[in-house]
MARGU-445576 format. One line per field, with one value per residue (C-alpha): y, x, z; residue in one letter. Coordinates in Angstrom, 2 decimals, always signed. Layout:
BEGIN
c2 = (Y  ...)
c1 = (X  ...)
c3 = (Z  ...)
r = (A  ...)
This chain:
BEGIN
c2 = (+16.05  +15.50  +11.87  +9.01  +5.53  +2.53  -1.20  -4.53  -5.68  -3.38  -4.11  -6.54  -5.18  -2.10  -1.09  -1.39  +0.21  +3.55  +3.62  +4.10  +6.41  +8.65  +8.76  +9.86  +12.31  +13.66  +13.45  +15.27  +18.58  +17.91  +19.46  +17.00  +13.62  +10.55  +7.41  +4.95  +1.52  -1.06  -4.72  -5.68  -9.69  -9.39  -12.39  -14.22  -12.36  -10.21  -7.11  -4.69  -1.27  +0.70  +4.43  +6.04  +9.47  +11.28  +10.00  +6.94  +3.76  +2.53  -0.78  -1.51  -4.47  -2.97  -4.15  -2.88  -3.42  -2.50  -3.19  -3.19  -5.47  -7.84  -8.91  -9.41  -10.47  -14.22  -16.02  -14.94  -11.47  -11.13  -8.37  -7.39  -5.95  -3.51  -6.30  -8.35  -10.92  -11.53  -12.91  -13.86  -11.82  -13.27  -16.91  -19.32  -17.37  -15.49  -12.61  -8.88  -8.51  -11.53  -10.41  -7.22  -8.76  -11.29  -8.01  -6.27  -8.80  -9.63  -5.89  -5.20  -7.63  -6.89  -3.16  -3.57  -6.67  -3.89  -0.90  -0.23  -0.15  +2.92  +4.61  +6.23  +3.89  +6.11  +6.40  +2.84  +2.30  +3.85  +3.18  +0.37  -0.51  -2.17  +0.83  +0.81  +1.25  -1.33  -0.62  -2.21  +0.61  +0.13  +1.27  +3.30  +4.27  +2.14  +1.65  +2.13  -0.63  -1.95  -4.30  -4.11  -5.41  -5.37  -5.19  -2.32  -4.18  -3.19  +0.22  -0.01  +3.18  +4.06  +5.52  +8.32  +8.40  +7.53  +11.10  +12.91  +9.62  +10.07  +13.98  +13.59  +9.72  +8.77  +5.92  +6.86  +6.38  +6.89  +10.05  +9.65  +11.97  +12.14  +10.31  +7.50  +7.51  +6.57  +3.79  +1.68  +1.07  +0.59  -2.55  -4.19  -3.91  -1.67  +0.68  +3.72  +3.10  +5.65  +6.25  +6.64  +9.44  +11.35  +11.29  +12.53  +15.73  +15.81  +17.07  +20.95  +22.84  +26.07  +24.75  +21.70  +19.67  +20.86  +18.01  +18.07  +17.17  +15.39  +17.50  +15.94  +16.30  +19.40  +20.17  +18.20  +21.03  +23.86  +22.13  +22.97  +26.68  +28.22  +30.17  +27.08  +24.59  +27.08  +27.85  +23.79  +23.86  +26.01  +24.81  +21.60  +21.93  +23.81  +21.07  +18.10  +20.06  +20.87  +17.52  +15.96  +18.11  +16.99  +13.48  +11.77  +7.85  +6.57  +3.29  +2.87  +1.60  -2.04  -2.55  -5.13  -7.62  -7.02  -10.73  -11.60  -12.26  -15.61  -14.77  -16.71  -17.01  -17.05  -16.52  -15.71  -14.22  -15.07  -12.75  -12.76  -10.30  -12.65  -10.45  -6.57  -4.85  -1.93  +1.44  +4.91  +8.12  +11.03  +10.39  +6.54  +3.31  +0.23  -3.26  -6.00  -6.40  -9.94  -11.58  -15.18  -17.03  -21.31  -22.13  -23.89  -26.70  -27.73  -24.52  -22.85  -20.06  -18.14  -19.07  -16.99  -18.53  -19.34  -20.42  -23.81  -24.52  -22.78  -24.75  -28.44  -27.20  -26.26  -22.72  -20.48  -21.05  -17.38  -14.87  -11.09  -8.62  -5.04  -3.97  -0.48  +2.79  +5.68  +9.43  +11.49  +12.54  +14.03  +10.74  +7.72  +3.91  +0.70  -2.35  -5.33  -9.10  -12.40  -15.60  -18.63  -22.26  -23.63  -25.60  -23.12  -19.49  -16.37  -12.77  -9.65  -7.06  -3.48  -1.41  +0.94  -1.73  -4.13  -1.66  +1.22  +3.45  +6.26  +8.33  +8.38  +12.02  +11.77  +12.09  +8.87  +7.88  +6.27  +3.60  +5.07  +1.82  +2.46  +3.36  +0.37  -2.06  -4.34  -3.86  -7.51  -9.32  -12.94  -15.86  -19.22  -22.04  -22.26  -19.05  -15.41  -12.02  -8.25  -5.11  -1.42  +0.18  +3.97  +6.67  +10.07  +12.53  +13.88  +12.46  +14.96  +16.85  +16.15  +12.18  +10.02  +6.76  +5.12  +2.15  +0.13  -2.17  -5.29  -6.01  -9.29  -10.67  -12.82  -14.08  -11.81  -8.86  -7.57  -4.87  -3.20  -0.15  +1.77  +4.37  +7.65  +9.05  +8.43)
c1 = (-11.44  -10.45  -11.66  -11.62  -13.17  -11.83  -13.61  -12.51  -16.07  -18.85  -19.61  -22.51  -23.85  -25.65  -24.50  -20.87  -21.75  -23.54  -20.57  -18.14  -20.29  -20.38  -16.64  -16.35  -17.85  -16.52  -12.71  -14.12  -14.73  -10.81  -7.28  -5.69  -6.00  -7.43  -7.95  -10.56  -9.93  -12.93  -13.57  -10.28  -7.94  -4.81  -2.26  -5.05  -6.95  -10.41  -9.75  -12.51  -11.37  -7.52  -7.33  -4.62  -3.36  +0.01  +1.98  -0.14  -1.57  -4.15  -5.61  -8.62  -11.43  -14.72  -17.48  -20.92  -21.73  -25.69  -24.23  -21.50  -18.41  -16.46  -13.10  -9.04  -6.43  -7.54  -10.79  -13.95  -15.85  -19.07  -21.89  -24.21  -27.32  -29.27  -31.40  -28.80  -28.89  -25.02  -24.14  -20.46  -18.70  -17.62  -18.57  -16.53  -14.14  -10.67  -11.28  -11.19  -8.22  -6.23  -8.67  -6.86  -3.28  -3.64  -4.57  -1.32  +0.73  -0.85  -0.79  +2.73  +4.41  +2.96  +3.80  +7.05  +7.11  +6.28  +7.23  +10.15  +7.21  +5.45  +8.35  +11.73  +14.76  +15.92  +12.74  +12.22  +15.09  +13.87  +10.08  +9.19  +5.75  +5.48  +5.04  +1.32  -1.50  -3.57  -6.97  -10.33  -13.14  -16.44  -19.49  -21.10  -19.70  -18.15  -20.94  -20.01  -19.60  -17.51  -14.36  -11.56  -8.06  -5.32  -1.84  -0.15  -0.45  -3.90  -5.61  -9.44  -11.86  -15.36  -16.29  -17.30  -13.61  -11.77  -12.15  -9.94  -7.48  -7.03  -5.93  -3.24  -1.93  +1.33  +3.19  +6.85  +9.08  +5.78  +5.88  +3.83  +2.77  -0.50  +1.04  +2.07  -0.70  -3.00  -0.43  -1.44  -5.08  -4.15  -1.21  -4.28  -6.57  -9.42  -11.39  -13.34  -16.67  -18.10  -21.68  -20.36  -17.73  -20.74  -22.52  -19.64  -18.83  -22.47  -22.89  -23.53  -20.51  -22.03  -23.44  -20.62  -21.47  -18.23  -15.74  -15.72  -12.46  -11.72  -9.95  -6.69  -7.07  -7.60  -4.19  -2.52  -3.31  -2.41  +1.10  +1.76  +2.12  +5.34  +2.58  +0.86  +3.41  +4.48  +1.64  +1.21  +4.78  +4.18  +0.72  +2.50  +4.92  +3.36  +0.75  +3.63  +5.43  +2.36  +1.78  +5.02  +4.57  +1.47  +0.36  +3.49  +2.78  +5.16  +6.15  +9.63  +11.67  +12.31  +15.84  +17.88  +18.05  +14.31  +12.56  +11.03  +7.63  +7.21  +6.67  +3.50  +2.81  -1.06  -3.08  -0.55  -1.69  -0.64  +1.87  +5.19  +3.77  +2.31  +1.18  +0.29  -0.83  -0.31  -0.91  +0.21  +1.00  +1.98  +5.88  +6.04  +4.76  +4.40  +3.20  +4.47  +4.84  +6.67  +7.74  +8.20  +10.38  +11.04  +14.11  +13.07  +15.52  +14.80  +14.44  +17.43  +15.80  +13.63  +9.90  +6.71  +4.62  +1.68  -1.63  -1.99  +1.29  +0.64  -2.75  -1.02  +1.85  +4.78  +6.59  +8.54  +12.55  +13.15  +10.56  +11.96  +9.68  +9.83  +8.63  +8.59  +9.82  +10.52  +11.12  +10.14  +13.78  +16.61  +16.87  +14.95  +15.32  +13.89  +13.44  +13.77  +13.24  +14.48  +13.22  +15.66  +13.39  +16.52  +19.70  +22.54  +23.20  +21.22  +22.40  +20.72  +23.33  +21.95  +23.69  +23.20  +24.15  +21.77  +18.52  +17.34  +15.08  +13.09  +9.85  +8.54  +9.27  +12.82  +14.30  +16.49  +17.44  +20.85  +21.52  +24.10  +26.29  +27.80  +25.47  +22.70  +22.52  +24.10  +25.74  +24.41  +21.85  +23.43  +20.53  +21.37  +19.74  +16.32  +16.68  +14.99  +17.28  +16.34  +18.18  +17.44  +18.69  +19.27  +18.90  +20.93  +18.65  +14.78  +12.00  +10.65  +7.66  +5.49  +6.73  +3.47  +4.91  +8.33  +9.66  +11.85  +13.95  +15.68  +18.41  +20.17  +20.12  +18.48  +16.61  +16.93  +15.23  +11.76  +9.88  +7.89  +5.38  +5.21  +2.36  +3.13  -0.30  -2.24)
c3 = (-23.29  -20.17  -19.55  -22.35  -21.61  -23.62  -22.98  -23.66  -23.67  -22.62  -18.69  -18.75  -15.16  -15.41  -11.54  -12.89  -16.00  -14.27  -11.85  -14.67  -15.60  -12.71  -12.36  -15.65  -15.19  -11.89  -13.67  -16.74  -14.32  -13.37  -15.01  -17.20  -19.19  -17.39  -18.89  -17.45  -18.85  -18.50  -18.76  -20.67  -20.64  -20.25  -19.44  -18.83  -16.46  -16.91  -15.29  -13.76  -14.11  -14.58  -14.29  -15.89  -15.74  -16.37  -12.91  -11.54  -12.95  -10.71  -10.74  -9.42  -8.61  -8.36  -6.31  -5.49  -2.55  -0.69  +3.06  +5.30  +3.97  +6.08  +4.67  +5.57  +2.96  +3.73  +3.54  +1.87  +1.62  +3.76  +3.00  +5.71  +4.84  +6.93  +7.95  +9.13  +6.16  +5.07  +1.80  +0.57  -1.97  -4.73  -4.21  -5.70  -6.65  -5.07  -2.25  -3.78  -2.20  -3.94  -7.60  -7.33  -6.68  -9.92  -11.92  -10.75  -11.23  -14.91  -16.17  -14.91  -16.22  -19.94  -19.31  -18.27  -21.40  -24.04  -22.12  -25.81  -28.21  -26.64  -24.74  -25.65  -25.34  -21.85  -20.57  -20.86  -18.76  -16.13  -15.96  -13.50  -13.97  -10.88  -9.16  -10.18  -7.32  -6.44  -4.93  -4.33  -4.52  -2.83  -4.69  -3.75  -0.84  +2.34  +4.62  +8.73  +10.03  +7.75  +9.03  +6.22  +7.87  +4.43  +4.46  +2.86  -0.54  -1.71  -0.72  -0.51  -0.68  -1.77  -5.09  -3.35  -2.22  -5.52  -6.95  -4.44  -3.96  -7.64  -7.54  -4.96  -5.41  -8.13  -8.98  -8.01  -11.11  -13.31  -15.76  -19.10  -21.76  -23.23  -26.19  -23.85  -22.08  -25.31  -26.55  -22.97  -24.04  -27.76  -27.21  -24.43  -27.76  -26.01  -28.03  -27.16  -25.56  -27.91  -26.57  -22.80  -23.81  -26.09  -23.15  -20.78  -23.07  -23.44  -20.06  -18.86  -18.46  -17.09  -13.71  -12.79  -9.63  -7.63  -6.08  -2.90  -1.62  +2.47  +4.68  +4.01  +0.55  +1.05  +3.38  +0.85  -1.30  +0.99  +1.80  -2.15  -1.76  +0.89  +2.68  +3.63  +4.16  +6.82  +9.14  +8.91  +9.86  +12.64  +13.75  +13.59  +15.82  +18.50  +18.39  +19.08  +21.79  +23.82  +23.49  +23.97  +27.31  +28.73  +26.99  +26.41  +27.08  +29.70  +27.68  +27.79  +24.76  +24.86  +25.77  +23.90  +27.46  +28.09  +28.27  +24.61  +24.20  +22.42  +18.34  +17.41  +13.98  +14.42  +11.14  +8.06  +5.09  +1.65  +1.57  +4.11  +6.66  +9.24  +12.01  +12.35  +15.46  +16.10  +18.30  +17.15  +19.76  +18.76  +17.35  +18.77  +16.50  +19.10  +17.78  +15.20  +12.30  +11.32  +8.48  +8.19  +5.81  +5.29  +3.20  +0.36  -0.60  -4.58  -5.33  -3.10  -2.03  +0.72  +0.64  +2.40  +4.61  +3.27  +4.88  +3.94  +5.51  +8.45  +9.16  +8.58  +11.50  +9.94  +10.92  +9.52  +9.95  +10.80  +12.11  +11.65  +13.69  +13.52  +17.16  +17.91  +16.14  +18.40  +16.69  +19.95  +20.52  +18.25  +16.85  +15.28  +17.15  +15.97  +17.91  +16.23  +17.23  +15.51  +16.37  +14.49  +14.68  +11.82  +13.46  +12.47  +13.74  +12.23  +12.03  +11.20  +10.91  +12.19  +9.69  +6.99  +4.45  +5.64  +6.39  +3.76  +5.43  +3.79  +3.94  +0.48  +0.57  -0.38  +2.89  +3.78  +7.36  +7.31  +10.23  +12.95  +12.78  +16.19  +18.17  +17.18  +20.20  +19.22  +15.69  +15.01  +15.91  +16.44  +17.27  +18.15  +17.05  +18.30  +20.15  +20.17  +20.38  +20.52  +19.12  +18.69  +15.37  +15.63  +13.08  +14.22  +12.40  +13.53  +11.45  +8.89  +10.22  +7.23  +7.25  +6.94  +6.52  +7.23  +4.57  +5.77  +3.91  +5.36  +2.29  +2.46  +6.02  +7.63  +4.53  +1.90  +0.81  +2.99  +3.37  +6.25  +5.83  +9.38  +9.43  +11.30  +12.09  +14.92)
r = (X  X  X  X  X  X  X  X  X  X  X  X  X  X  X  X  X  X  X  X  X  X  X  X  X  X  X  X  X  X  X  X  X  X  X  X  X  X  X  X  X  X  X  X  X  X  X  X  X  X  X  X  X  X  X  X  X  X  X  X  X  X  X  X  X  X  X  X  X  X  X  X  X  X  X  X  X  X  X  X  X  X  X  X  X  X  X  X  X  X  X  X  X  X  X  X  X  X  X  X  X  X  X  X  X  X  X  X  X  X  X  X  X  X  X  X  X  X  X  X  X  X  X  X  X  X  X  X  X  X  X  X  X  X  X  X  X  X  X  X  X  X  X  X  X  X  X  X  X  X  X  X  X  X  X  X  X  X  X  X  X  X  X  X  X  X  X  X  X  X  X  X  X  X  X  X  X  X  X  X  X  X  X  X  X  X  X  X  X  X  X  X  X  X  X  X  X  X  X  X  X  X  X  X  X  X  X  X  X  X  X  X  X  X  X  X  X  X  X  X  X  X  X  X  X  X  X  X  X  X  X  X  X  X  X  X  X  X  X  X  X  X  X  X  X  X  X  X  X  X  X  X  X  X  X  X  X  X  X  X  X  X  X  X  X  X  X  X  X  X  X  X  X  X  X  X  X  X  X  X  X  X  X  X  X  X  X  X  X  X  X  X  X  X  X  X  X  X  X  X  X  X  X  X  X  X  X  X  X  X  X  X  X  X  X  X  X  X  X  X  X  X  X  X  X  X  X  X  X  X  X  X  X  X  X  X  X  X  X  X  X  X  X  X  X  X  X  X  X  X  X  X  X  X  X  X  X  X  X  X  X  X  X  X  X  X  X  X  X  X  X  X  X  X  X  X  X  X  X  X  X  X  X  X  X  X  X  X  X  X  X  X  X  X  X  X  X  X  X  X  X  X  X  X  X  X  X  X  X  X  X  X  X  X  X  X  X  X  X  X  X  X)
């Protein structure tokens, strides 16, 4: 069969149980082995629902909601009914977005713990479980309207949505066979939920309700064969340079003396990204997206920011923000700003050995260490400096995101997720 469903506990909601239910059956029509994992404890923590199939673990909170659904990394949840009435997710309990982040952290952790009892002794060197995709999923769909502001953490989509998200999503460094796939559910002590998978194989096989895949799923598909991937190619680039032409947006690249803006640490979230707002032309990425760190002196290292510090008026010791990424030209720069609030000086080095950058495609962008403006950031204490980093290559055509990877300095290592789509 193509879909198996193994339970902790059978779901006590009936909404949660029919909506297992229905994606079973959608990912029985599709090619391969998925595994749908329901209503399991593991380190401690009940978790709602993990998909499994041969290149991607996903984890998942579940939530049904009837209304549109108001929610950010912080704070609670709101749904808004179509008669205005709003009622709080989850009360009295953490946000979806932090549920789904205790789940992650849980499951990986015993995966990676017993990863030698159900893997070879070289693949086991290699799998990282932490790799794993975490995602909140709307059921049954995600009403307009809705106002969902995450961080590139947690993923959400509706359950309308998850079908397709599951075809064309993997876990980099994830590769399991159907043998290791059916250890997972066995070490969390899950059983088959045997009525539900009668009932899935149960189903007619002579008139299947199609899935019906969103257009980028569906380009995704076509950029699999050489035809394809080359009239996108072409389409592609036609599309840019007629573009380029006539709509290019005359904002300027910040120069390295250009007068700073003030960094204000506003609202953190829970995490270490403190502020993202961004705008997105064709092949130029303008906002922020800052990172604040406090050095933390019993325990000698590099702390996030975390809201209930924030509110009682302390502030980070180093803000690192990530201003603008330009690829219009034959070459990749990044603008980068560091604020230093600590009494000694602060460097961020603009070189190769300092900043990673990829495209989760494969394709790295080494840093051209002499042409970056300057080669180091240097900030006084209590004062604000600007760089731009350059890359001397073109971005890939089919790049949709750029990572970026700050290494060792200023604070250690930190991560920012740039998206390249409009």
């Amino acid at each position: 069969m193509a879909v198996q469903v193994w339970i902790g506990e059978k779901p006590e909601h009936p909404q949660e149980r029919r909506a297992i239910l229905a994606l079973a059956q959608t990912l029985e029509k599709l090619e391969g082995l998925f595994l749908i994992l329901s209503n399991f404890s593991v380190g401690g923590r009940s978790i709602d629902l993990v998909i499994i199939k041969h290149d991607a673990i996903v984890i998942i909170e579940l939530k049904h909601c009837d209304g549109r659904v108001i929610g950010s990394v912080n704070g609670p949840w709101i749904v808004e009914g179509r008669n205005g009435e709003q009622k709080r997710l989850n009360p009295g309990r953490k946000n979806p977005y932090n549920q789904v982040i205790s789940y992650f952290h849980a499951l990986t952790n015993f995966l990676n713990e017993h990863r030698r009892e159900f893997l070879s002794e070289q693949k086991a060197n290699t799998i990282d479980f932490r790799t794993c995709k975490r995602l909140i999923v709307i059921a049954p769909r995600i009403e307009e309207g809705s106002q969902l502001d995450l961080d590139w953490k947690v993923e959400v989509r509706g359950l309308d949505e998850l079908p397709a998200y599951l075809i064309t999503e993997r876990s980099s460094e994830i590769e399991l066979s159907e043998e290791e796939m059916l250890a997972i559910p066995k070490l969390l002590h899950c059983t088959p939920w045997t009525e539900l998978n009668e009932v899935v194989q149960e189903q007619p096989a002579e008139s299947p309700t199609p899935v019906v895949l969103p257009w980028h799923t569906q380009l995704w598909r076509t950029l699999q064969t050489t035809p394809g991937r080359w009239s996108v190619a072409f389409a592609g680039f036609a599309l840019v340079l007629l573009l380029f032409l006539f709509l290019r947006p005359p904002v300027p690249i910040p120069r390295a003396d250009a007068p700073l803006a003030v960094l204000s640490v506003g609202t953190p979230s829970e995490g270490s990204i403190l502020s993202f707002n961004t705008t997105m032309s064709v092949c130029r990425w303008n906002g922020y997206q800052l990172i604040g760190k406090r050095w933390d002196a019993k325990s000698q290292t590099w702390q996030n920011v975390a809201v209930a510090e924030a509110t009682t008026g302390a502030s980070p010791d180093i803000i690192l923000a990530l201003e603008q990424v330009d690829a219009c030209g034959d070459w990749i720069e990044m603008t980068w700003s560091v604020q230093n609030n600590t009494a000694r000086p602060i460097n961020l080095p603009l070189r190769n050995d300092n900043i990673k950058i990829s495209d989760g495609l494969g394709n790295e962008y080494p840093l051209s260490n002499n042409d970056s403006r300057p080669s180091t950031i240097t900030v006084p204490p209590g004062g604000q400096q600007r760089g731009v980093a350059v890359v001397r290559r073109q971005l890939a055509a089919n790049a949709s995101l750029l990572r970026i990877t700050v290494l060792d300095q200023p604070f250690g290592e930190a991560s920012f997720i740039i998206p390249l789509q409009p």
